[in-house]
N, C-alpha and C positions, 0 to 999 in steps of 0.2 A: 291885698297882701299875698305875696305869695311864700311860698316856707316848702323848701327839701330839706329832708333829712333822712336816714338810714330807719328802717325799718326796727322795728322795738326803740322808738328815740320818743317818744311820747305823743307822736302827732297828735292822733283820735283826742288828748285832752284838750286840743284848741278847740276844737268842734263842743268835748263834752261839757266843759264847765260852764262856757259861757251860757252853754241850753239848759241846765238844771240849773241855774243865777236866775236865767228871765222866767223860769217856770216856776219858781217856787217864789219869785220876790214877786212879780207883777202877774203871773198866771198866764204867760206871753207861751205860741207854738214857735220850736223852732226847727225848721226844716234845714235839713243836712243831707247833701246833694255827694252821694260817691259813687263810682264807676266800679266799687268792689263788693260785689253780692256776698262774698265772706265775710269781709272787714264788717256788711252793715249790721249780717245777722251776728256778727261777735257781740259789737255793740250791746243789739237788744239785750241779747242770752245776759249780756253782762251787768247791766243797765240794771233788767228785770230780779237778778241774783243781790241788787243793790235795794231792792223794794222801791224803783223809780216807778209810776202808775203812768199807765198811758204811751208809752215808747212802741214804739213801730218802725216797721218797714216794709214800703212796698217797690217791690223792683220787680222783672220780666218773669219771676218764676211764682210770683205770687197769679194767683188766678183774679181772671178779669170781675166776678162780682165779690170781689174781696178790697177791692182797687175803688169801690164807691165811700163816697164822705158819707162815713159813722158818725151822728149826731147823739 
């Protein structure tokens, strides 16, 4: 799929819904790949403001033993 559209047009809900859908129906991770170190920490901030558990991000400014799989 690809989707442009203008900024504030609701993109981020393609990515969010369908990941709170498979997290809360079936317990599924879903990884959400973006090129915007703003955009991703929005998300969380927002996500987290939402009482979503478990939301993350790791991109190039997160430090490298931060970046290890948390069991």
């Amino acid at each position: 799929m690809f989707v442009t559209a203008p900024t504030g047009a609701g993109k981020s809900l393609i990515f969010q819904i369908p990941a709170i859908y498979l997290a809360e129906r079936f317990k599924l991770l879903t990884i959400v790949v973006s090129p915007l170190i703003a955009l991703m920490n929005d998300h969380v901030i927002n996500l987290g403001l939402k009482n979503f558990d478990g939301v993350e991000t790791i991109n190039s400014e997160t430090p490298p033993n931060n970046r290890a799989c948390r069991h």
